[in-house]
PAZAPA-4460 file (N, C-alpha, C; in steps of 0.05 Angstrom, whole numbers, plus 32768, in hexadecimal, padded with zeros to 4 digits):
% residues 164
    n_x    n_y    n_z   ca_x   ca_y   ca_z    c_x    c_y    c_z   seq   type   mol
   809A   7EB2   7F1F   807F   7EBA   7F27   8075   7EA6   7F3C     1      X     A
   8066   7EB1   7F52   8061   7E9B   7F66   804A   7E8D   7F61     2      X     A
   8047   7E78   7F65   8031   7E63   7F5F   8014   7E71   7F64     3      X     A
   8000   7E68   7F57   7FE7   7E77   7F58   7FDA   7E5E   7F77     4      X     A
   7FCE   7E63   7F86   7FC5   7E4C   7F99   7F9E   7E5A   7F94     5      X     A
   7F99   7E48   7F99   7F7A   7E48   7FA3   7F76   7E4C   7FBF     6      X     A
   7F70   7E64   7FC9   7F6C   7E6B   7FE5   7F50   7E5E   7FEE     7      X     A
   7F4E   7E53   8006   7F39   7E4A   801A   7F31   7E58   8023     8      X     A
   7F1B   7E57   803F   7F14   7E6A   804A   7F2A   7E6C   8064     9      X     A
   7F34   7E54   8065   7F47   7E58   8083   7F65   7E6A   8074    10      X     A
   7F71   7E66   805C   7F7C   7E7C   8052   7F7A   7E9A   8053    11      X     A
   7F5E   7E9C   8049   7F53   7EB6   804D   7F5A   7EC4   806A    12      X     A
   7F53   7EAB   8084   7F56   7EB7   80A5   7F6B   7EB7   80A3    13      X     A
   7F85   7EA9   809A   7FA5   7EB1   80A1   7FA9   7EC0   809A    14      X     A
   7FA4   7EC9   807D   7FB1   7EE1   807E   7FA1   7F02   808C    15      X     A
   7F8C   7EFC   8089   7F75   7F13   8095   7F85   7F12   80B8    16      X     A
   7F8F   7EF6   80C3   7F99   7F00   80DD   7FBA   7F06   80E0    17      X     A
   7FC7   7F00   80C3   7FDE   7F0F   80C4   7FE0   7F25   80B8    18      X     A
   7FD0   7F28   80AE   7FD0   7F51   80AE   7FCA   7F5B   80C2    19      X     A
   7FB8   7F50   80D0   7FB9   7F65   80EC   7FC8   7F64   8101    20      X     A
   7FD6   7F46   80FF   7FEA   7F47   8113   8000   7F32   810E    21      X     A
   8013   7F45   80FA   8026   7F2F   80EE   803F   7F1B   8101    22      X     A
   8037   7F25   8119   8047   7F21   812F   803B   7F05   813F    23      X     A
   8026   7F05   8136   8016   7EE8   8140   8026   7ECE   813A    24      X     A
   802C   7EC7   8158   8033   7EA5   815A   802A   7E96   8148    25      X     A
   8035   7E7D   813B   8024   7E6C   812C   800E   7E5C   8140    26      X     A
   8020   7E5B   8159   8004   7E4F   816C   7FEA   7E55   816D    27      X     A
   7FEE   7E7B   8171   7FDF   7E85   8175   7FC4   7E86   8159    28      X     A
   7FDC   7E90   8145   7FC8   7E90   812D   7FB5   7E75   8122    29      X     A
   7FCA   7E5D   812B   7FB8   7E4B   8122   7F9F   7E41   8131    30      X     A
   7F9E   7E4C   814A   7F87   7E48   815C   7F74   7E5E   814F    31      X     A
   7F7C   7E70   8146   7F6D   7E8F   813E   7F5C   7E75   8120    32      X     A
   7F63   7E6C   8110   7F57   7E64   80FC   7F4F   7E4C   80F4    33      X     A
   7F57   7E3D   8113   7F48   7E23   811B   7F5B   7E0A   810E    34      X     A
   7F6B   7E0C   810F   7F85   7DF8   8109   7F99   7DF6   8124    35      X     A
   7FA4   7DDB   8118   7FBC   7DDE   8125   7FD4   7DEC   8122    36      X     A
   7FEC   7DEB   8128   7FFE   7DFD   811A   800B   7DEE   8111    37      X     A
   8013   7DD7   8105   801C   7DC8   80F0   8015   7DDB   80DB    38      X     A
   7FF5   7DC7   80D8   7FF2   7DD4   80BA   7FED   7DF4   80BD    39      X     A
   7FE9   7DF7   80D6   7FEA   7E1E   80D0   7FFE   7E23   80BE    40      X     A
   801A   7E19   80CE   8033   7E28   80C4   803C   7E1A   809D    41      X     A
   8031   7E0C   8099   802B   7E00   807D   8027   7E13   8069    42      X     A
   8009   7E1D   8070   7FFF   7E24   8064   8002   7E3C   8061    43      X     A
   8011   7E49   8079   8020   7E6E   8079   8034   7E6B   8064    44      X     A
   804B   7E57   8061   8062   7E53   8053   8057   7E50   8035    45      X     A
   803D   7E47   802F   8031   7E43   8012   802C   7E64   800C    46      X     A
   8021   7E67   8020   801B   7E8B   8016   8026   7E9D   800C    47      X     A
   803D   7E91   8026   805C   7EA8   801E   8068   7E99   8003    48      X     A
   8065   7E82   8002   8079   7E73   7FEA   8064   7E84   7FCA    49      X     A
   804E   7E80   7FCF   803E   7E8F   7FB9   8039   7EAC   7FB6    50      X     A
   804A   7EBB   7FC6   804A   7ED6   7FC5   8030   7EE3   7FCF    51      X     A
   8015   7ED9   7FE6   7FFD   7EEB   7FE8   800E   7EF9   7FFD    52      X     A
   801E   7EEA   801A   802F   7EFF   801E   804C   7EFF   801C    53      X     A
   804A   7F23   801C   8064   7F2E   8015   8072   7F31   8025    54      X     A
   8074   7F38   803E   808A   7F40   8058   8074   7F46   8070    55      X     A
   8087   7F50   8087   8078   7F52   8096   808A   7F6A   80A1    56      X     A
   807D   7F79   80B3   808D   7F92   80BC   8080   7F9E   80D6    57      X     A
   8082   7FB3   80D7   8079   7FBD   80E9   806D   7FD8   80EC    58      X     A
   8056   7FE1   80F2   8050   7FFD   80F1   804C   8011   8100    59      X     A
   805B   8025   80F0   806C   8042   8105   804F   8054   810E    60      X     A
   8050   805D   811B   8043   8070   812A   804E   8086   8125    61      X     A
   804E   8099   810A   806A   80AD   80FF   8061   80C3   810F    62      X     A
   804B   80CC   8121   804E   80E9   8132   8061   80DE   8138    63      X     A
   8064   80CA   8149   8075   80CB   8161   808A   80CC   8166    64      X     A
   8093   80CC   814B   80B5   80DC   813F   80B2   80F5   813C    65      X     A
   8098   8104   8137   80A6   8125   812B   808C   8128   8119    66      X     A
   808D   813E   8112   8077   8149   80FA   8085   8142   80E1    67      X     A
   806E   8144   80DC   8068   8129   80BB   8051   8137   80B6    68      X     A
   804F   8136   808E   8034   8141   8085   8031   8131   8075    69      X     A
   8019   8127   806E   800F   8117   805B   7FFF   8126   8041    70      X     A
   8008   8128   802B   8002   8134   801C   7FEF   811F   8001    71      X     A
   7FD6   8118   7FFE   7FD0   8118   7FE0   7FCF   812E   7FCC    72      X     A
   7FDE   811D   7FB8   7FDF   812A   7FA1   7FC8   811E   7F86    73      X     A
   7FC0   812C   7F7A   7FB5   812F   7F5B   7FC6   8133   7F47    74      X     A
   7FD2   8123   7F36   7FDC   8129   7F1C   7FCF   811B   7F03    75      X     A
   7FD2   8135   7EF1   7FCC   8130   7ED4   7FE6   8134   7EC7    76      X     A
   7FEB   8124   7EAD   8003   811F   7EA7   7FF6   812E   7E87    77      X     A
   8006   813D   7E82   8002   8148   7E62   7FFF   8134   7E56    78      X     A
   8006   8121   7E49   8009   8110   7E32   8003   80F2   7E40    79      X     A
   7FF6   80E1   7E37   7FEA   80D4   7E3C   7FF4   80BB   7E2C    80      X     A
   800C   80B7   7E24   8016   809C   7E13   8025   8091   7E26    81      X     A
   8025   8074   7E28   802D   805D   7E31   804D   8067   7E40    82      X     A
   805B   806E   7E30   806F   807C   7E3F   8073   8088   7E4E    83      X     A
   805C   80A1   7E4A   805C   80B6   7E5C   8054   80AA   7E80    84      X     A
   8046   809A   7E7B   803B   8085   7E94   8052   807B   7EA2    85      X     A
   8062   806F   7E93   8078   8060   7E9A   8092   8071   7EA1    86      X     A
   808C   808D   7E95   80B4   809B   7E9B   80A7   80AB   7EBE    87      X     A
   8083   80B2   7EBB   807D   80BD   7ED5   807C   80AF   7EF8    88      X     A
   8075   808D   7EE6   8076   807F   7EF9   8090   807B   7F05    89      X     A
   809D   8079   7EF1   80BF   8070   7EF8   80C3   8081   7F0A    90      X     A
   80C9   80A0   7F07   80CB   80B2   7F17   80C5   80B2   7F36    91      X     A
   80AD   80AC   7F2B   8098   80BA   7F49   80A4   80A0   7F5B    92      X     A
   80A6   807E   7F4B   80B0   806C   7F6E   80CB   8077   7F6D    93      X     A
   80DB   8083   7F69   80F8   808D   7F71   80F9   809F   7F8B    94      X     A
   80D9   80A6   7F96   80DF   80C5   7FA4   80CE   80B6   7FC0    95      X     A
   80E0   80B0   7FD6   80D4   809E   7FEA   80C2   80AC   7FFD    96      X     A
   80BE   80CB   7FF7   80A1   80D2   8000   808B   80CC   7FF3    97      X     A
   8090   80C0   7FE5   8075   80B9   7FD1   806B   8092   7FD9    98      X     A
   8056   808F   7FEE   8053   8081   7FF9   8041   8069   7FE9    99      X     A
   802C   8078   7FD8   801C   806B   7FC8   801F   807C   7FAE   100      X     A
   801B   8065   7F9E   800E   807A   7F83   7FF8   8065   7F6B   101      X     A
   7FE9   807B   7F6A   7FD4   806B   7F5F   7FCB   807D   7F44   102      X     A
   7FCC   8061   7F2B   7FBF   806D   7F0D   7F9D   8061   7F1C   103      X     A
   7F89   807F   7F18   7F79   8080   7F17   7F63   808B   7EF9   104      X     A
   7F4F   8084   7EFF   7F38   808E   7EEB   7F27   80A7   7EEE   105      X     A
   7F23   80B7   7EE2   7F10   80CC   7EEB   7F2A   80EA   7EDB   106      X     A
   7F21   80FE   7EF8   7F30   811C   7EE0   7F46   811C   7EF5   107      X     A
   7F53   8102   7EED   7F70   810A   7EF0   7F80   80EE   7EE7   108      X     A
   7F9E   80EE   7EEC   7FA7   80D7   7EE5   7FB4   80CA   7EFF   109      X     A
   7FC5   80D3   7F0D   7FCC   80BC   7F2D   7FC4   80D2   7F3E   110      X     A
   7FBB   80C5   7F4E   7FBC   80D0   7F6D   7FD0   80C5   7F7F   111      X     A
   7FE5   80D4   7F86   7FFA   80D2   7F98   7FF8   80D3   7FB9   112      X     A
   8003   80C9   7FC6   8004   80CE   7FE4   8020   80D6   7FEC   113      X     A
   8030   80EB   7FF4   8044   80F1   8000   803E   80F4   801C   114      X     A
   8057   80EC   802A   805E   80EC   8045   8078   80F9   804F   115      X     A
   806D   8113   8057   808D   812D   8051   8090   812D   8073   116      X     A
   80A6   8146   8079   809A   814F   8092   8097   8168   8091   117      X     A
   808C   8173   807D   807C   818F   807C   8075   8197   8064   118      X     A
   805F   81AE   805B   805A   81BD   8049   806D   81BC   8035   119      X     A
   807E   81CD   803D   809A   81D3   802E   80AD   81BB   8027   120      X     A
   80AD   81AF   8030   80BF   8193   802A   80AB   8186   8014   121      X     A
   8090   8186   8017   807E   8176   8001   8084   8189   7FE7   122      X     A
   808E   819F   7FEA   8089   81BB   7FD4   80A7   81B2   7FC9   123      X     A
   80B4   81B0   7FD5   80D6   81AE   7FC9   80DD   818F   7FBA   124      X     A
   80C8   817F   7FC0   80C4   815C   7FAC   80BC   8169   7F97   125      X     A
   809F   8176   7FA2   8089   8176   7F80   80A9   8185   7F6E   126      X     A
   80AE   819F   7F79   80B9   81B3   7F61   80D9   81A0   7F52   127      X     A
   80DC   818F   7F66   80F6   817C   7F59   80E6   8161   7F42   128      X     A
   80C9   8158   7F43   80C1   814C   7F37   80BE   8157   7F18   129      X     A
   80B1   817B   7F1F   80A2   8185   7F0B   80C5   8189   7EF1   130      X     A
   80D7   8192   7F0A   80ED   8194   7EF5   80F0   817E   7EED   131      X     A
   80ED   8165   7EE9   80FB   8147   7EE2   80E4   814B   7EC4   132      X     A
   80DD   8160   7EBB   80C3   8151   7EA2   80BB   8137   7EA0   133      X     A
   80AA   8133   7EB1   809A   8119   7EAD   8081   811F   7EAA   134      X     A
   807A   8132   7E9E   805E   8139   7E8E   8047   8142   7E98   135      X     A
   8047   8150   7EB2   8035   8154   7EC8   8032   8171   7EBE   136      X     A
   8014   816E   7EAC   8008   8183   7EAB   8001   8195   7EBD   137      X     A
   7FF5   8182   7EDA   7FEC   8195   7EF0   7FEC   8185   7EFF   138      X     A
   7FEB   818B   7F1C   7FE9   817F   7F32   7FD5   818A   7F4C   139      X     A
   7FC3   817E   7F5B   7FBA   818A   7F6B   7FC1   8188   7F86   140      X     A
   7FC3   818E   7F9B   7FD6   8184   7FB8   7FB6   8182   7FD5   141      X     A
   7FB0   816B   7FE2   7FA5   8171   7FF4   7FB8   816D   800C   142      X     A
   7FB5   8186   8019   7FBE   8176   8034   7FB3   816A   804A   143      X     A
   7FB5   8157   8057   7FAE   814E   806B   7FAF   815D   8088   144      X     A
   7F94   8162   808F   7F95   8177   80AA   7F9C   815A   80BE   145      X     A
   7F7B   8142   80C1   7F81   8130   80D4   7F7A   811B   80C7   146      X     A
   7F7D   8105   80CF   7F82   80EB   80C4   7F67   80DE   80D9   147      X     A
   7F4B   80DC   80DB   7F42   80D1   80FA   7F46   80B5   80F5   148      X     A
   7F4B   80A2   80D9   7F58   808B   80E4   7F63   8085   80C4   149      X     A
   7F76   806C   80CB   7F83   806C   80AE   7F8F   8048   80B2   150      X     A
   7F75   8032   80A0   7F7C   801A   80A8   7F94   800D   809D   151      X     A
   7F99   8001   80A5   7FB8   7FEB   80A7   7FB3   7FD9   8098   152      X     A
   7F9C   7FCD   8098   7F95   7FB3   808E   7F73   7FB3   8078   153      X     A
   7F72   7F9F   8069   7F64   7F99   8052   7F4B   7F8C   8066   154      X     A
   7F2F   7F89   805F   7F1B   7F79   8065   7F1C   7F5C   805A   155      X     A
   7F37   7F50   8059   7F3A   7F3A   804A   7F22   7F20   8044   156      X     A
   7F18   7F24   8060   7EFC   7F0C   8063   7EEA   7F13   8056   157      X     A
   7EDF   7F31   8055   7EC9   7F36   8050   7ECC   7F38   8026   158      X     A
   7EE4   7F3E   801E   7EF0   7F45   800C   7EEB   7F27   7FF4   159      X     A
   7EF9   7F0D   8003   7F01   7F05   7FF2   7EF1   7EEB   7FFB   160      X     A
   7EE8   7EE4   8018   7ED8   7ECD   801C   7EC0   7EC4   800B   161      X     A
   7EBA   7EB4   800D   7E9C   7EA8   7FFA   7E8E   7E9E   8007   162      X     A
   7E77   7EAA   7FFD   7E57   7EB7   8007   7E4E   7E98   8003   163      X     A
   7E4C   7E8B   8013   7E3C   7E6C   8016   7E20   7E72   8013   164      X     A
***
């Protein structure tokens, strides 16, 4: 398990400026949060050594390969015991259109996000899921007509800084 650290506020700006641009020089970043890059680069390696971050990557622009549909889903799971949670969850990270999945509160149990490249491709997961019995009483499907924006990154400053 990675060490618990006590974040600062100049913490908070490293990582708030490596989410938005994990590609940033240490030069650059450490001028972005008012250091040098000694201890810039210190204090990135504590981050990563404590697990706040995980990797870094890069993000696709998926029109620009081809049609793609983004599908939320609504599921309720018949049975509601500790298991049933656990044999649905298992399932559902096995199926790499399934981008997010979230146990929520309210009249239903996860809300899913798939990323197909069509209607019918999203139709041919669910009916391979529904055969696997993992307890899905019902499901509801929205599709996504347009996306007008869809952020990358967390409000990390505003999120987690302290209100002096």
């Amino acid at each position: 398990m990675p060490e618990a650290l006590k974040l600062d506020r100049i913490d908070i700006r490293i990582l708030g400026h490596l989410q938005a641009n994990g590609r940033i020089t240490n030069v650059d970043l450490a001028d972005a949060v008012g250091l040098s890059p000694s201890p810039c680069l210190i204090r990135v390696k504590r981050l990563e050594k404590a697990g706040y971050i995980t990797g870094y990557g890069a993000l696709i622009q998926l029109e620009k390969l081809g049609a793609m549909q983004v599908v939320f889903t609504q599921v309720t799971l018949s049975d509601h015991r500790r298991e049933d949670f656990v044999k649905f969850e298992t399932a559902i990270r096995k199926i790499d259109e399934v981008v997010e999945c979230h146990l929520v509160s309210g009249g239903f149990d996860y809300l899913l996000k798939f990323v197909t490249r069509s209607v019918g491709h999203y139709q041919t997961i669910m009916e391979e899921v529904l055969e696997r019995s993992v307890s899905i009483e019902k499901y509801f499907s929205y599709i996504v007509i347009k996306s007008p924006f869809v952020k990358t990154h967390y409000p990390i400053e505003k999120l987690f800084s302290s209100h002096e």
